[in-house]
N, C-alpha and C positions, 0 to 999 in steps of 0.2 A: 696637748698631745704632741705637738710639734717640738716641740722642746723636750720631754721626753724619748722622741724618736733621734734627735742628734745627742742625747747621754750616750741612748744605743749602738748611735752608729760606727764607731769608731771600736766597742768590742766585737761588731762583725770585721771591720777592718783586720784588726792587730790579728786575726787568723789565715789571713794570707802569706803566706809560704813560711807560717811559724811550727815549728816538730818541737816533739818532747824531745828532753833532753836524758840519754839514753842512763839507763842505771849503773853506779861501779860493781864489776863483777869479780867476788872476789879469784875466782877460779878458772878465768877468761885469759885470753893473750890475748893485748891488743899487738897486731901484725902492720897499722899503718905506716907509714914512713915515718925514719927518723934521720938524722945526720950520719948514727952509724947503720942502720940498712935501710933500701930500699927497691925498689922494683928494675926489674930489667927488662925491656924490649927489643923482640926482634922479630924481623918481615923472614929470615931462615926458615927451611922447612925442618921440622925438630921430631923425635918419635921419642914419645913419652918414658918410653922403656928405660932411656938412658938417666934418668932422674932417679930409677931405682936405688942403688947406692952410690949417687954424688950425694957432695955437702954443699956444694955451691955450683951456680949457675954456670958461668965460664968454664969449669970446670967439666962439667958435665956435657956440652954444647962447645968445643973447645973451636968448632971450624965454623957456629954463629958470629953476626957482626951484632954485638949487643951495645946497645946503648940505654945509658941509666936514665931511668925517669922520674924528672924531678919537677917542682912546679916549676910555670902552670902544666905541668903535664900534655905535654902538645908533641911527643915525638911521633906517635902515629899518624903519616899523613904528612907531615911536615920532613923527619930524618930518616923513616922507615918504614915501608908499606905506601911511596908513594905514588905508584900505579894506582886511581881512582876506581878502576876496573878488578883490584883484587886486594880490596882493603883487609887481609889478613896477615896479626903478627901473634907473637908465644908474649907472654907478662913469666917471667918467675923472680922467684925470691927464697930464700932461706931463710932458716930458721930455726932457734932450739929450742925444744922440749924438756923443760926441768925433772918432769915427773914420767913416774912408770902409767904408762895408759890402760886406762879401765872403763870399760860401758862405753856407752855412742857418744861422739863428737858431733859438733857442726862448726860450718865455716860458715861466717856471715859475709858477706863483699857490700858496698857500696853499688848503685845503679851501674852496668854495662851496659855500652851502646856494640854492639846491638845484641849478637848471640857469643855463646861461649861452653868450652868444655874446660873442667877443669881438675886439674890431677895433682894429689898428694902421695911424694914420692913414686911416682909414677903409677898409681893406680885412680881410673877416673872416679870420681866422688860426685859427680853430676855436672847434667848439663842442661843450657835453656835455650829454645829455637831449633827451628831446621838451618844450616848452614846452605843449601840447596836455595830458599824459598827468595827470590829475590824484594818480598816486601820488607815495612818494619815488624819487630817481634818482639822485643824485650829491653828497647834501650832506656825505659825507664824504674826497670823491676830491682829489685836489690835481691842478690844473691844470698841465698838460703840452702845448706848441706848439708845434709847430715850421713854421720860413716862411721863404721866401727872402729873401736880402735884401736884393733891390729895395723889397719893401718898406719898409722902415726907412730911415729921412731922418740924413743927417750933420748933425746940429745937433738943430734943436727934432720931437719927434714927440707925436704923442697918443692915449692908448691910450681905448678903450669898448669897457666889458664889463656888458651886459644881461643881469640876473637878475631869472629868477623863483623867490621862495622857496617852501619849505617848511614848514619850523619857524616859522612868523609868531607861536608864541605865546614864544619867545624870541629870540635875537640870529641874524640872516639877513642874507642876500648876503653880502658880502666880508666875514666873521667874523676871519678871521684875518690879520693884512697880513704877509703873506710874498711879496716881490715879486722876480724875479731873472730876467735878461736876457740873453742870452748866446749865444756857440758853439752851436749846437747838441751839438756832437759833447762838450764839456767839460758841459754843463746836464742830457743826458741820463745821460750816464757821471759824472758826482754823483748823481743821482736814484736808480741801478741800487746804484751803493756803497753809498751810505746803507742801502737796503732789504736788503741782500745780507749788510751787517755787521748789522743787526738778527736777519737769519735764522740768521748763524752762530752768535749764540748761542743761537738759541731751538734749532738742530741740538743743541748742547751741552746744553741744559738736558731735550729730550726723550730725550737719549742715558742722563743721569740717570736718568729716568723709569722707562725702559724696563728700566733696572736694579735699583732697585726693587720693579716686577712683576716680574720675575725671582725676587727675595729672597723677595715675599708666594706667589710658587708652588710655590715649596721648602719653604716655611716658612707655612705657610696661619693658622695661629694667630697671627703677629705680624701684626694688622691696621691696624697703622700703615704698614706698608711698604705694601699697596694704599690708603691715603687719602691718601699721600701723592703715590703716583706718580696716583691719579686726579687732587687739586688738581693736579698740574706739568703732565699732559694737557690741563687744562682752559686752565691758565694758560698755555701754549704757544702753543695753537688761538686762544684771544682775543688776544695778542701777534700771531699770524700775521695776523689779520683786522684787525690793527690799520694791517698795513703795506699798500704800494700793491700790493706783489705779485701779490694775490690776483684784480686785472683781469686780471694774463694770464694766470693763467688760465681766469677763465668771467668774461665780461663782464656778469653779473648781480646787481645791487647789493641788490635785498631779499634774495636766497638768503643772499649771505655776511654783513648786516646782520641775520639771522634767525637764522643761524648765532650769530653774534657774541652776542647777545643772550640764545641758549640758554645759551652757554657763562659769560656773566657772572652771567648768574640762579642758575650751579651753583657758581659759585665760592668765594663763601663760607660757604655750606654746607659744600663738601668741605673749606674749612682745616678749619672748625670741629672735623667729623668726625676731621680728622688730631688736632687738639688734642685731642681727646677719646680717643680712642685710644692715644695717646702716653703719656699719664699714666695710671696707675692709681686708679682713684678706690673709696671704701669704697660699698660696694651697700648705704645706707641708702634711708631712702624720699625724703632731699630731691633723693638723686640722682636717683631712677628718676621722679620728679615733674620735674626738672630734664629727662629725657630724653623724658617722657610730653608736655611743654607746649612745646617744640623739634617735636615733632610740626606744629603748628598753623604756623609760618615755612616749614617745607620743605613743606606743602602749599600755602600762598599763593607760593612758588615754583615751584611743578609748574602749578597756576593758569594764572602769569604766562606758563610756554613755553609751555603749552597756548592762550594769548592770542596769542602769536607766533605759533605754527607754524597757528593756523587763523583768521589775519587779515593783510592785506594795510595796514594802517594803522601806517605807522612812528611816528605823530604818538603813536597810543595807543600802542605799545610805551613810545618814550619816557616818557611823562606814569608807564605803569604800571613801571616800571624808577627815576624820581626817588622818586614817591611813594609807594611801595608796595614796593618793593623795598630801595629807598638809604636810606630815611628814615625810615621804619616799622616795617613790617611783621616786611619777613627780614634783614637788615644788623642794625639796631641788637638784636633778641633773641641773635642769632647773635654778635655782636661781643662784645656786656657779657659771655654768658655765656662765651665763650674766655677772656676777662680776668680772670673769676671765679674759671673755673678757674687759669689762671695764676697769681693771685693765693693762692689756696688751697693752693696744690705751695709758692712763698713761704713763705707761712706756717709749711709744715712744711719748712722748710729743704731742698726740693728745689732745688739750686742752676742746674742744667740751664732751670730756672721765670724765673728774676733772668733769664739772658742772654737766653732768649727772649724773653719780653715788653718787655726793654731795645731787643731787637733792632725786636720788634713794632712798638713804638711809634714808632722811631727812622725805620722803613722807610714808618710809617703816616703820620707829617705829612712826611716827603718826597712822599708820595702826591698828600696834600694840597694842600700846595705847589706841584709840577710840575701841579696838576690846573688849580688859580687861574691859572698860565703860560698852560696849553693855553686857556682862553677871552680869556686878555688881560686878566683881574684882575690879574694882577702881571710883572711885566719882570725877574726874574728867569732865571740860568741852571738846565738841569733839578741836582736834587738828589740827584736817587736814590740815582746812581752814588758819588758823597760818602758818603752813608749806607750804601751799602753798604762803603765804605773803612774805617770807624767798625768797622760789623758785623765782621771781618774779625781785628779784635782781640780779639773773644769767641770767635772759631773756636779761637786757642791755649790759652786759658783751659780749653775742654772739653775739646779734647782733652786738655791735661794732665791734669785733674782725671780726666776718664775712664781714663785709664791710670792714674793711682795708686790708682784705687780699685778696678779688675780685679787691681792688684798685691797689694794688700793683701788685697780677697779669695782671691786663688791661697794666696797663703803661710796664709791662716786655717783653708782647708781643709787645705792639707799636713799644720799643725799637731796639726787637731783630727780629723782623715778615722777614723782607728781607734776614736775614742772615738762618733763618732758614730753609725759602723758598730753598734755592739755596743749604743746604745741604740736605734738602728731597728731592729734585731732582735728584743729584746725587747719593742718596741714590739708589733711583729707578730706575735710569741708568745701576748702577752696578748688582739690580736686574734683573732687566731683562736682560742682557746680561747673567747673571749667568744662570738664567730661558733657555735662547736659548742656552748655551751650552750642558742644561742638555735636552735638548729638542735633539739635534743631536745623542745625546750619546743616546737616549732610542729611539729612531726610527731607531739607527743601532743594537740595542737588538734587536726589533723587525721585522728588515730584514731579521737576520740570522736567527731566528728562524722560519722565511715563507718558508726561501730556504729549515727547515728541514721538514716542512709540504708537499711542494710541491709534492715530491717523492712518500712518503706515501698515497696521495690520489687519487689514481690509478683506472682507471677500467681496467685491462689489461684482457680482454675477446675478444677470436674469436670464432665467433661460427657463422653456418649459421642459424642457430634455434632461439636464441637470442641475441636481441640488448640488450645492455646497454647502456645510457650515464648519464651523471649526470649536477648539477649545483651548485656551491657555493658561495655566497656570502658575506663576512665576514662584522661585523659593523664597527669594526675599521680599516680606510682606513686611509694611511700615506702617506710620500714621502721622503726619503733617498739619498740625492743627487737630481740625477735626476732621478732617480728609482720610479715608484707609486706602492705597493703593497698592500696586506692586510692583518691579521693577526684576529685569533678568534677561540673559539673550535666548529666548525661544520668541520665534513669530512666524505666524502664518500669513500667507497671503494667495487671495483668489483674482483674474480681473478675465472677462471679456474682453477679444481683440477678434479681429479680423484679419488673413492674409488670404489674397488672392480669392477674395473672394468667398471664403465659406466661412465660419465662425467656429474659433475656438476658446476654451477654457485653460488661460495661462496663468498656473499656482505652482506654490511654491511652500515648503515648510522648511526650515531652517533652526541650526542652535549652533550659537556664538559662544565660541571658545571664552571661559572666565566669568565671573561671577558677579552679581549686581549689577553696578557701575559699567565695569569693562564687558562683560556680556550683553548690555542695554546697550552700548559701543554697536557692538557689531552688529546689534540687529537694527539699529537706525542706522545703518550706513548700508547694509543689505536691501533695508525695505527702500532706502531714495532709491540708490540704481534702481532696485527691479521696476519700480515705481515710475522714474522716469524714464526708461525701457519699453513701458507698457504704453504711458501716454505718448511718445513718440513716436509709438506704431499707430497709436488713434489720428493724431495730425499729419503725421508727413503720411502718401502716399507711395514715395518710393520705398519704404518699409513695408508696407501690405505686399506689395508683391516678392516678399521674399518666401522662398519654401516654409513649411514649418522647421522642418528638420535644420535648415542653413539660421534659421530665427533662435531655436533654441542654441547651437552651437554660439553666435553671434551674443547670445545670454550669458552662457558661461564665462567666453572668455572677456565678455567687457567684466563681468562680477571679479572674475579671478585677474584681471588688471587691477582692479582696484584693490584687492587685499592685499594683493603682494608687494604693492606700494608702503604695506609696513612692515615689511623687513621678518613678516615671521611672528609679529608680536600679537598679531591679530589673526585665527583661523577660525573658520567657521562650515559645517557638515551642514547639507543642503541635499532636499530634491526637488527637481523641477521638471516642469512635466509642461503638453500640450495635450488636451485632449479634442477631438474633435466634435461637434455636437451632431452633427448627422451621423456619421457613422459610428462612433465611438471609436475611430481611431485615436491610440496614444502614445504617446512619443514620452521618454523618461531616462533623465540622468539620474544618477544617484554620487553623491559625494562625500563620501564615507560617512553616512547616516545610516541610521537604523533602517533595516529591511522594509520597502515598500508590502503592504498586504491588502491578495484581492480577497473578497468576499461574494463568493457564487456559489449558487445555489446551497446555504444552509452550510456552507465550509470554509476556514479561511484557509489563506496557506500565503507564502512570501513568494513576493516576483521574481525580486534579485536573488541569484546563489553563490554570487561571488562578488569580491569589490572591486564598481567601477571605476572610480576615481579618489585620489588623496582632498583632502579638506581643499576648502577655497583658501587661496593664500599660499599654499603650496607650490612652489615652483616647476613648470617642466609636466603640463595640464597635456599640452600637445602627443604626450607620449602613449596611445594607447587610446588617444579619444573616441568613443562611441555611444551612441542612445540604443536606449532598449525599445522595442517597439513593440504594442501588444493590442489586439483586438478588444474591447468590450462588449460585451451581451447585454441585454435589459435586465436590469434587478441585479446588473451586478454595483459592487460598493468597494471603492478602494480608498485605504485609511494610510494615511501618512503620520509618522510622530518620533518625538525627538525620545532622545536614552532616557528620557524621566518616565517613560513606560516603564521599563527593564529595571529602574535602579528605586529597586522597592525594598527597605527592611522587612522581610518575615518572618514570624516566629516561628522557631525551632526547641531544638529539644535542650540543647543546651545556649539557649538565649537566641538575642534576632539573629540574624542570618543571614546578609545581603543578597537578593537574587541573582542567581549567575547562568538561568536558563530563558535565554531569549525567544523561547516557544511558548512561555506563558501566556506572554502577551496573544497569542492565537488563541487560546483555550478562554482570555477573555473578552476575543472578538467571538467567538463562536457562541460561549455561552450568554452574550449581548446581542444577539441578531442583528449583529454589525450596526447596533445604534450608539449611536456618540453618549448622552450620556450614561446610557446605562454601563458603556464602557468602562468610563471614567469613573463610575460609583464601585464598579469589580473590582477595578485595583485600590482606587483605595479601601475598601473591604477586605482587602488580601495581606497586606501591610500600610506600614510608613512608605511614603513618597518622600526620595531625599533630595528629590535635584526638579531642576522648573520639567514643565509639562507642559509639551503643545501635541494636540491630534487635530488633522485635516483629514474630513470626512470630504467625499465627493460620490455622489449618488448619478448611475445613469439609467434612465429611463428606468427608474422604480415603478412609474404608472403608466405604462406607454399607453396610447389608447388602440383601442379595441381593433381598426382596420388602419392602413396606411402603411404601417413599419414593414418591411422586406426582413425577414432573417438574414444573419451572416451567413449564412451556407448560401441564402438564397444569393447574396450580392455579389459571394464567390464566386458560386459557378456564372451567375450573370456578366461579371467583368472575365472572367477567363473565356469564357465563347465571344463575347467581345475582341479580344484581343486575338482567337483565334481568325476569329473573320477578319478583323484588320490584315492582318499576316496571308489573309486568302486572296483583299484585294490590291496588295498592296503594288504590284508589280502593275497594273493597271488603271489603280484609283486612286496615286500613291498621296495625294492630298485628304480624301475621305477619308484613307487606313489612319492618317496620323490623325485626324479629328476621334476616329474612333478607339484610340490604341490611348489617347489622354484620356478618355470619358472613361474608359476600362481602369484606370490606376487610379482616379478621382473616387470609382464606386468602392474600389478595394484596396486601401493606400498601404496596408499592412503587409501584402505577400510581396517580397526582395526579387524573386522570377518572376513575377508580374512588371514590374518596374525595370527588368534587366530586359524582358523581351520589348516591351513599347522603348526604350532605347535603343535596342540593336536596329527595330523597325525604322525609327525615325534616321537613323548615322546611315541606313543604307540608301540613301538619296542624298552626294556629297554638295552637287547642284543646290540642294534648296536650303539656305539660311539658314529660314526659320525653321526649319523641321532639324537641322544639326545643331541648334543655341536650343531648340527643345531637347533633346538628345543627350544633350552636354551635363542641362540642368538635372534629366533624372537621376542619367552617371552622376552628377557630384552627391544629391541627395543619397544615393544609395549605396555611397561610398560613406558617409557621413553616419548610414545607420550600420552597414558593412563592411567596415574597413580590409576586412580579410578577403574578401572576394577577388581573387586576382583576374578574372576575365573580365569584368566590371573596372576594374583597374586599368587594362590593356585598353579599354573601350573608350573608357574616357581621356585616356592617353593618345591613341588615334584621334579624338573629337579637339581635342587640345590643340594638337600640333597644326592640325589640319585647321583651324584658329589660327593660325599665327603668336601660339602662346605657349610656344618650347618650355620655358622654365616652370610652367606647371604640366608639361607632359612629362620631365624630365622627372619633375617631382616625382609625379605617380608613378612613374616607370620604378623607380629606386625603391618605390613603396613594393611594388609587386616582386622585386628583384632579391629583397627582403627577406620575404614570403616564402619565395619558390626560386631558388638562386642557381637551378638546372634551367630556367624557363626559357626556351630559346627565341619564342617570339618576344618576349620582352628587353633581351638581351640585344637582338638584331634591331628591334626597335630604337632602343638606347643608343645602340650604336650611329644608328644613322641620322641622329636630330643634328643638327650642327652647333658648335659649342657656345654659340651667341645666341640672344632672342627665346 
């Protein structure tokens, strides 16, 4: 196929800037220049009338400065009409008419840049453009006229034709002298042939194409058949726009110049691309650098249409299409490096390499050549067609060569087909044996590191108040001998601690970013911290007294120390939580994990309504840090669990259908009466489970007994009349108020104005220590669960300072300042800390 495609390519080639070669007519006058006439120009202003009855130009024009134009045809611009501001001059010529005139004439001209009227013996016979319009309009059209032929004199006539250019910064007005006189009915019916036998082959060459795309949609991996059939595409459309055709169909000269100019700008990018595609090249780095620096031409091409398709300036299209495109930028990187490669396949005796680039070259100074023609640098016939005649003789060459070397590989295979059978087998024998050793050897990685997850995922909780239990099930499931285990980063953990005195329930459920191995990662390096976390609160004492609130913050950030020690490559969603065993007070982060859900009375519904925090590992935790804080009632049930709830295949109408409604999972706590496994049997009843599965159930006071328990409401209002009474005695008992104003926020740790009034209680006695380091602790705690609270802010800003510990009153100050950046007590506060300490 490949070799096929370069017979081809070279008759897409040999049709760039090749024309039919026009027919003799026997009835026609050719008008071009010869040694005895030729054209006259001049920048004079002329009135046509005067052409009436002269025979010759000077004559008739006697007070014009005329000068004769000969090649290259350069006087306009250059000796007359050289104001760039009013590139207008008159062309005429004479001429005699042998014969008596009968029926309709036309005048054919060669392209004018840009617009033009033009008159025989002073009568106008047509004209193209508005002379008004200052865009381009016509300077690549060829003149086509037709007139009766009364106007036309038997003997001497005079033709004027008034152009204003365009292109004034190169060669304008009558560029081309292609002049013919004639029949109409014979001048027009040459013009249609000509264009018509251009189109039949561009028919034939896009029928090619088309076959091609064809081959590349069958065959999607040989991507030479599509670069090939996109250059024939491209090369077709610019041939098409090349011809006159394209006036009848849409009379608009920037559309199809815009067009034309897209299509040239893609040109040779797309050979290249074919050239590159065609050959197999070794994937070293001179290559992938050879394709990496090819990048930088086909963006200064995309540039250049983007310069087309959003400017109305044909001047700049041109300028950016010579210099930029032809000369520089995208041509010559694109060109040397096909020739490179051509030259490279050479080298290694690809012989398919010789004919091409023989072809290449051969097709490329025809190019050249016929291009020097088309401006009147040289009087030559076109070439192309010649070179393609040349080319023609490498077509037999390939094909031979290409059949003898399919023949001779057919017969190498017949030869050798059993022998080689029998070493691909054993080849594959030895694979896969290799394959199942290394299969043994990574499912005994995978053992030992379950045996190190095992331990770590613990609920080790006694309590009579609450249950916990949990469920995990990881995706990748193995077998190590005769051992079945599994391995993944989801893991739960429950433990018992104590701070200050009261007992709580610190769990945690977690999934580790990445799969098996690297998810198994994370969650043994999650479960040691929290792990060693928990036991460090059981031994050391100065850990027990810290808040719960300052213990789980203290949580977080050692956890998110340690992941962000790897660089990103390791994240893990997490939530952790404190719960209290007396009260059911609870305390809870969530770190971009699935929605925490409570289970009260017979409904579930989710905690979180927005996301607290980015994964662990995440950088810049500090920003926005807060705990959620929530009462629990008896019988209520709160269920923790990783995305392998949610990421469930179900069947649908047209096949599975991954779930993408994260309320199901409610609909399967609800229809489970919030019990774990019946949970777990719902969804998977519901679909496939594609990814690990952990749920953390935590049950509080499901069986409370019968007398003892105080309601929440009851302990409410018990701690708020507490705290009232403190506040009653506090001016006179100011030691009992603050005994009583702590016992008030111990009963009811969950209300923020509970916790904000026993701090303002305790800060208002500056005398007593300990009642302002009590004061200080509630302000931090409650800033911890409230970060927003700007008078709790101020509070504990005052309690700071009044410490001797400016640079965390400063802090807070900035934090409230933040907040409410009118606030003037905080302002004046800020103001007067002093800028040390």
């Amino acid at each position: 196929m490949k070799r096929l495609l370069s017979i081809i390519l070279l008759l897409f080639a040999s049709a760039v800037g090749a024309e039919s070669v026009p027919r003799q007519q026997s009835a026609a006058l050719d008008l071009s220049s010869s040694p005895e006439q030729s054209w006259w120009v001049t920048d004079s202003a002329l009135d046509p009338d005067g052409a009436q009855t002269a025979t010759d130009c000077r004559r008739a024009f006697p007070d014009a400065h005329w000068k004769r134009e000969v090649e290259p045809r350069q006087n306009p611009g250059k000796t007359v009409a050289t104001d760039r501001n009013n590139p207008l001059v008159w062309y005429c010529r004479s001429f005699d008419f042998a014969h008596e005139p009968e029926g309709a004439y036309a005048l054919k001209m060669g392209p004018v840049d840009d617009v033009d009227r033009t008159y025989l013996n002073g009568h106008l016979i047509g004209s193209t453009g508005d002379f008004r319009s200052p865009l381009a309009q016509a300077y690549d059209r060829v003149r086509l006229y037709a007139f009766q032929g009364d106007k036309l004199n038997r003997g001497p006539n005079l033709i004027l034709v008034q152009v204003k250019g365009y292109s004034v910064d190169v060669k304008w007005g009558l560029y081309v002298d292609r002049v013919v006189l004639g029949p109409a009915s014979d001048i027009i019916a040459d013009f249609y042939a000509s264009n018509f036998f251009d189109l039949g082959f561009l028919i034939a060459y896009f029928t090619v194409a088309s076959y091609f795309l064809f081959l590349f949609l069958r065959r999607q991996k040989e991507r030479e058949n599509m670069a090939f059939a996109a250059f024939t595409y491209l090369l077709v459309l610019y041939q098409f726009l090349r011809t006159q055709l394209k006036y009848d169909i849409l009379d608009d000269f920037l559309l199809w110049k815009r067009i034309e100019y897209v299509a040239l700008f893609l040109l040779v990018p797309s050979f290249f691309y074919f050239i590159r595609t065609y050959f197999d090249l070794p994937k070293n780095r001179w290559v992938k650098l050879l394709d990496r620096l090819l990048v930088i031409p086909a963006l200064v091409a995309l540039t250049s249409i983007g310069i087309v398709i959003y400017s109305d300036d044909a001047a700049l299209w041109s300028h950016v299409n010579v210099q930029y495109n032809q000369l520089t930028l995208v041509w010559p990187p694109f060109v040397l490096s096909l020739l490179g490669i051509l030259v490279y396949r050479m080298r290694i005796g690809d012989r398919d390499a010789y004919f091409m680039i023989g072809g290449v070259l051969l097709l490329m100074a025809a190019a050249v050549v016929d291009s020097f023609t088309n401006v009147g640098i040289l009087n030559l016939p076109r070439l192309a067609g010649y070179a393609f005649a040349f080319y023609v003789l490498g077509l037999g060459l390939i094909l031979a060569n290409r059949f003898v070397r399919v023949n001779e590989r057919v017969e190498e295979l017949n030869t050798s087909l059993e022998k080689k059978v029998e070493q691909r087998t054993s080849e594959l024998q030895d694979s896969l044996e290799q394959i199942q050793y290394l299969k043994v050897q990574q499912d005994g990685d995978y053992f030992l590191t379950s045996l190190l997850i095992h331990p770590l995922a613990s609920t080790d909780v006694n309590s009579s108040k609450v249950h916990v239990e949990s469920y995990t099930r990881q995706k990748k499931q193995f077998q190590f001998k005769t051992r079945k285990s599994e391995i993944g980063g989801d893991i739960s953990i429950a433990y018992s601690i104590e701070l200050r005195g009261r007992r709580y329930i610190a769990f945690l459920n977690a999934d580790a970013m990445g799969k098996s191995i690297q998810g198994a990662g994370g969650a043994i390096v999650i479960g040691t911290v929290f792990k060693s976390l928990v036991t460090r609160t059981h031994i050391d004492p100065t850990a027990q007294v810290r808040s719960p609130e300052r213990w789980l913050k203290d949580c977080f950030k050692e956890l998110q120390d340690v992941f962000c020690s790897f660089d990103g490559s390791m994240l893990i969603s997490a939530v952790i939580g404190l719960l209290e065993e007396d009260s059911g007070f609870l305390l809870i982060l969530n770190a971009e994990h699935p929605w925490s859900v409570l289970f009260r009375d017979g409904k579930a519904s989710f905690l979180e309504e927005e996301l607290m925090l980015r994964k662990l590992g995440v950088d810049g935790f500090d920003s926005g840090f807060r705990l959620r804080k929530y009462q629990l009632q008896p019988g209520d049930v709160l269920l923790l669990g990783s995305d392998g709830r949610d990421d469930v295949l179900l069947p649908g109408k047209n096949g599975p259908e991954f779930n993408e409604d994260h309320f199901l999972f409610l609909e399967h706590v609800n229809r489970a009466r919030g019990e774990l496994q019946t949970i777990v049997d719902s969804i998977s009843s519901a679909g496939e489970i594609t990814d690990d599965l952990s749920l953390l159930r935590i049950g509080y006071l499901e069986d409370p007994p019968i007398n003892g328990i105080s309601t929440v409401e009851e302990r409410k209002t018990e701690a708020f009349q507490l705290m009232d009474r403190a506040e009653a005695i506090a001016a006179t008992e100011f030691r009992e108020a603050t005994r009583i104003a702590l016992d008030a926020t111990a009963k009811y740790p969950v209300d923020d104005e509970l916790f904000f009034r026993a701090a303002q209680l305790l800060a208002s006695e500056p005398s007593s220590m300990d009642a302002s380091l009590a004061a200080r602790d509630l302000s931090e705690r409650l800033r911890i669960r409230s970060p927003d609270n700007v008078e709790n802010l101020l509070l504990l800003a005052r309690l700071a300072s009044a410490q001797g510990d400016n640079t965390m009153a400063r802090k807070v100050l900035n934090e409230a300042v933040s907040l409410d950046s009118g606030n003037r007590a905080a302002l004046d506060l800020l103001t007067s800390l002093p800028d040390k300490g």
